[in-house]
N, C-alpha and C positions, 0 to 999 in steps of 0.2 A: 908697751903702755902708751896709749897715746897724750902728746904733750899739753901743758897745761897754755895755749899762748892767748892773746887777746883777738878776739875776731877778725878786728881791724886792721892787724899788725902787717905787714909788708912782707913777710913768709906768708901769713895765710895768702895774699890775695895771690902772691906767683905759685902756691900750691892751685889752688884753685883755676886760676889761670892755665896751666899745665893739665887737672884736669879736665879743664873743658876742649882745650887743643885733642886731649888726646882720645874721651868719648868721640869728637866732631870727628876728627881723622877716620877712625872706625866706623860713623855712621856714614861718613862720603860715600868708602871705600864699595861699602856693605850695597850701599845704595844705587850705587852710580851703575850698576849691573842692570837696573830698569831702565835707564836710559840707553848705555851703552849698546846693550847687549841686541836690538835690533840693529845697531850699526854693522856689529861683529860679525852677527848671521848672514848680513849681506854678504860686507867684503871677503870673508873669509870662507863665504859658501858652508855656512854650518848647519848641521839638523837640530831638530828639538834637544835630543840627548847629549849632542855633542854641546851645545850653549849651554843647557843645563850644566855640565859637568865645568864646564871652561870660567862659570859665574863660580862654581860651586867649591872647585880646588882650592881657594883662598880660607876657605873653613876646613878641608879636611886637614890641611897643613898646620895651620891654630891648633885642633885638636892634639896632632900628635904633638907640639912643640908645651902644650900646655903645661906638662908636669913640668920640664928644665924650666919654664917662665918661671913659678910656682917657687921653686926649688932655690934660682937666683934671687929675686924679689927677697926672699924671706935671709939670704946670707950676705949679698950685699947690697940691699937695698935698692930703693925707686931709682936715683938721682942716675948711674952707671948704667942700668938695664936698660931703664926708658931709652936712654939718648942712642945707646947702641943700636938697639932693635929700630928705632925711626929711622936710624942710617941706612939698614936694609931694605924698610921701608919705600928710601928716597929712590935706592936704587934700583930696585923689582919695578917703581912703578915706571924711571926712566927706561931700561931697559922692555918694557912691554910695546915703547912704543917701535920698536925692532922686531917686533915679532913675526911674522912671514905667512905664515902657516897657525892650522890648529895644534902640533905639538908645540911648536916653539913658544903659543902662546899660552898653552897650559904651563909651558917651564916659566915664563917668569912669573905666570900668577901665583906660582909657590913660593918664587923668591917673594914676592906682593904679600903673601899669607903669613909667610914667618913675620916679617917687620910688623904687620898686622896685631899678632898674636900678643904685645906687649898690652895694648891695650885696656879693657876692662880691667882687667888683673891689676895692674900699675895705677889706676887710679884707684882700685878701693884700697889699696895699700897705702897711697899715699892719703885717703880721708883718714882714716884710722887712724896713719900715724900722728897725724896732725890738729886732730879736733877730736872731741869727748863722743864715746858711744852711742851718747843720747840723741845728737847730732847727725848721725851717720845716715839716715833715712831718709831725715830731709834734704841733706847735700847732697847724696847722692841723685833724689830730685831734679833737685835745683842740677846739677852737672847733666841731667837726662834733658832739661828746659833746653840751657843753652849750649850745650854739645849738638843737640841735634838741629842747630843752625847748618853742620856740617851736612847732616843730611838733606835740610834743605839745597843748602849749596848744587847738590846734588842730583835735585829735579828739575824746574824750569832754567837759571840759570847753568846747568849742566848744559841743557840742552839750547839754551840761545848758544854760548860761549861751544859746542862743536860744530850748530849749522853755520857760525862766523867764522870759527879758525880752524878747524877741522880737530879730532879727537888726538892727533898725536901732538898737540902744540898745547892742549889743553891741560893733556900726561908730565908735558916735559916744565910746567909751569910748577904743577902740581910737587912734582919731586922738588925742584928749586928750593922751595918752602919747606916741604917736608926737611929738609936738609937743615936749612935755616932755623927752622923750631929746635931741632937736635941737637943743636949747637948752643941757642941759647939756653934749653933747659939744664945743659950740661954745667953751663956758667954759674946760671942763677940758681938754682935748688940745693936746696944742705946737702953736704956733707953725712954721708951717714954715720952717726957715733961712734966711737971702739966699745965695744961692749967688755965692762970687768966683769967680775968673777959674780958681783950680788946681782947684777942685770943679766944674767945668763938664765935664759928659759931651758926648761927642759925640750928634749928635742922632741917630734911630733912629725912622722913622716907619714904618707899617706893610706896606712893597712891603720896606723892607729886614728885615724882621721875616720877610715869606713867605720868601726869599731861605735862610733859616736849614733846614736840611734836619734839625735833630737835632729842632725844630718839629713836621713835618707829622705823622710817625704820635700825635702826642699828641694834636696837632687833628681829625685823625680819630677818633680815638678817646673828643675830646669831645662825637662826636655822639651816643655812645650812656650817658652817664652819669648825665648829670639826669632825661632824658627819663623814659624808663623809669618810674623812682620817682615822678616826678609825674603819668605817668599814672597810676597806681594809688590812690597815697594823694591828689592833689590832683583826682582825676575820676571817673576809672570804676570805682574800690574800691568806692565807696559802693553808687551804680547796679546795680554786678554781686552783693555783698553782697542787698543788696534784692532784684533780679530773680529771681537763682538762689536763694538762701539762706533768702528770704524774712524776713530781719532787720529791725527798727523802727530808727529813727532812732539811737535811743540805742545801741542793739545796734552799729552802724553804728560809734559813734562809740568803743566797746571793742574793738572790732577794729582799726579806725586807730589807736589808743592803743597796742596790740601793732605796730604797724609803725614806728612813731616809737618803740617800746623797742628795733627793731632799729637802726634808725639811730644812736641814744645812744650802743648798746654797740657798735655796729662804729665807729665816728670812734675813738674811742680806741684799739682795737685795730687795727686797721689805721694809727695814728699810730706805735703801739707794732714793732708790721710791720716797719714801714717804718725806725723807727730804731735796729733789735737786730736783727731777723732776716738770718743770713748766706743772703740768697737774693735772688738781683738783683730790681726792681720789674717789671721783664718779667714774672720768673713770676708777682709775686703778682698783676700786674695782671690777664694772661692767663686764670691759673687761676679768679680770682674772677669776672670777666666773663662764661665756660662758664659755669658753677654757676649764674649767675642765669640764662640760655639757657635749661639743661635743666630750673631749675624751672618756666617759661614752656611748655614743650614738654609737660611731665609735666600741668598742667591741660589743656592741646590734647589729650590723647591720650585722655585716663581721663573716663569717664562715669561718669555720679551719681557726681559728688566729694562726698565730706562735707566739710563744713563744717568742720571742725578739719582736717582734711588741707590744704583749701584752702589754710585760714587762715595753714600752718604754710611750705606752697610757698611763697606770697608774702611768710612774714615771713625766708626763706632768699632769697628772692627783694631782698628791699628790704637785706639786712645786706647780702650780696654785691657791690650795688654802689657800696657806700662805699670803691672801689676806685679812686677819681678823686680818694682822699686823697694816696696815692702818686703817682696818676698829673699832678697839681699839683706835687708837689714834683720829679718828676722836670720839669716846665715850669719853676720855679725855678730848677733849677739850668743850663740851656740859655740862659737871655737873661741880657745885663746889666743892672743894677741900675736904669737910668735908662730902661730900656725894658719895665719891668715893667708898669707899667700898662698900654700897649698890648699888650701879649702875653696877659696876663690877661683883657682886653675882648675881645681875639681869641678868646681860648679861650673865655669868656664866650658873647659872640656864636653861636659854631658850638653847644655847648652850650645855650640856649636859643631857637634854629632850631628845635633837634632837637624838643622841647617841644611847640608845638603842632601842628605835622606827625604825633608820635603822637599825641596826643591828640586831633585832627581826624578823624586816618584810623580810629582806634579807632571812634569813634560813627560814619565814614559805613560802617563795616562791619556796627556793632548798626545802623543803618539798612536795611542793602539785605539781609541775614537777616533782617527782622525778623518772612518769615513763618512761620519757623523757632523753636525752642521757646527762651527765653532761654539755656539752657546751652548750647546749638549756635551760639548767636550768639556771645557771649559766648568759647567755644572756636576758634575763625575769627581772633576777633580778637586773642586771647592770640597764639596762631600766627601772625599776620601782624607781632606784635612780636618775637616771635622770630628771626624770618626777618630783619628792619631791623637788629636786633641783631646779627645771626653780620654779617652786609657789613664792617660798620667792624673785628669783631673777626681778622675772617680777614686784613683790608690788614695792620693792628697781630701779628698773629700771628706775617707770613710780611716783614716788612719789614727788610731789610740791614743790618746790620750794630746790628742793636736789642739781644739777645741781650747785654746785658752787664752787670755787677755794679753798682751806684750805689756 
């Protein structure tokens, strides 16, 4: 159950605090694949599928770590997991900058994925535990606002701070901190309670979780959340910027700076949505998910896009689907309290499934166009997200008895 404390109080603000490190962390991590990931091609002489995959391994390793997250979280709480899993964190990402080669540098982005993997999960744990239900939609929000300062971090400053100090001094900084937070959250965060015998929930593992049928259309419908955005801004933004647009690195890193301005401003607004607006989460979820569709569809269709139109599709494209603010809070209020962690790694998991599947299939499509002019390639595969996207949203659209007010 989560506690009853005062808004203001000096717990909330280091919970909160912690959450926003730890969404930011996630969004750097997530992001910095659109900057990076032309450097990587270079030096390391990689093909489309090989960058794809080398961006991508840092989700398939999430995926599978997601249950044991899930699993910990819910036995011994936020305070111990977090701080361990960043420790892995610090060191996958130091380590990376040793990397040599394209296997060596797939092995430590797994180690990079696990530390990762704490993430999401670990902060809707710790909203819940700590602030009232009612609440849950809009922090989480608000932590989508200023968490994804990290994503910013991410884009132009990414890339001043590699064309200045080069990408492994950037890594080895990055871990420092990473380190440093793991430490202090380890400090400052409660204590998780001893649970007696009247606070003992019934146990709830994940066959009785699928069992919950008000569950499935949100699980579906987490396959198409993350994904999405992280193709763009964490892969093929940069790539397709370049190809088509013919933009320099830096240019590269101003236009993903305008997409993580959409993300800031929509977390808030969509928290804001979700806790005033008299309009069930169906529609807003609904409505927003289209909108990011048709702007996907609108670069498929239109030849010689300029550059500012692009830019403008995909930065309506990336606010829209900060749609999975609500659509989390409506997973909140469906499990109980003692079962959140597993539900959240569930939703987690299918959510970053979704991840490198588009981001994989993305590049084998710039692949097998590639003797096609870049904006025909590039168009192909906008369209083939499109297409991924309407499946999950049409189940979610037309599913029984969803249709109703939070």
């Amino acid at each position: 159950m989560a506690l009853s404390r005062p808004s203001l109080s000096l717990q909330s603000v280091v919970v909160l605090t912690t959450c926003v490190f730890l969404f930011g962390m996630g969004q750097f991590h997530r992001a910095a694949g659109g900057i990076i990931s032309p450097v990587w091609q270079e030096q390391y002489t990689l093909s489309a599928d090989q960058l794809g995959f080398v961006i991508s391994v840092i989700f398939i390793v999430n995926i599978v770590f997601q249950g044991l997250i899930g699993a910990l979280l819910d036995k011994y709480g936020p305070r111990l997991i977090i701080s361990a899993f960043l420790l892995i964190l610090a060191f996958g990402t130091l380590v990376c900058i040793h990397a040599n080669s394209f296997i060596e540098l797939v092995i430590t982005r797994i180690v990079l994925g696990v530390g990762l993997s704490v993430g999401g999960v670990g902060m809707y744990m710790l909203l819940s535990r700590n602030f009232p239900k009612n609440q849950f939609g809009f922090l989480n929000g608000l932590m989508v606002t200023f968490g994804s300062i990290g994503g910013l971090a991410a884009t132009y400053p990414l890339a001043f701070l590699i064309n200045r100090f080069g990408w492994t001094n950037v890594f080895m900084w990055l871990s420092i901190f990473t380190a440093i937070m793991a430490i202090i959250i380890f400090v400052t965060a409660q204590k998780e309670p001893k649970k007696t015998g009247e606070s003992l929930e019934p146990k709830i593992n994940f066959f009785t979780l699928l069992k919950n049928r008000d569950l499935h259309p949100i699980l579906v419908m987490a396959f198409m959340t993350w994904a999405p955005i992280v193709c763009i801004t964490g892969l093929w933004g940069g790539p397709y910027f370049k190809a088509v647009h013919g933009l320099t690195l830096s240019q590269i890193g101003l236009v993903q700076t305008l997409f993580f301005a959409a993300t800031m401003a929509s977390g808030i607004i969509f928290g804001l949505i979700d806790k005033y607006a008299p309009v069930s989460r169906y529609s807003i979820i609904l409505t927003a998910s289209a909108i990011s569709i048709l702007c996907l569809l609108a670069i498929t269709l239109t030849d010689t896009l300029n550059l500012y139109v692009a830019s403008g599709l995909l930065f309506v494209m990336v606010f829209s689907q900060q749609f999975y603010v609500p659509l989390i809070a409506q997973l909140r209020d469906v499990v109980p309290d003692g079962a959140l962690g597993r539900a959240s790694s569930l939703y987690t998991a299918i959510a970053v499934t979704a991840i490198p599947i588009f981001q994989t299939l993305f590049g084998v499509v710039i692949k097998s166009t590639k003797h096609s002019d870049p904006e025909t390639s590039y168009q192909v595969a906008f369209g083939g997200m499109a297409l991924m996207m309407s499946v999950p949203l049409l189940i979610y659209a037309f599913w029984p008895n969803l249709k109703h007010p939070h």
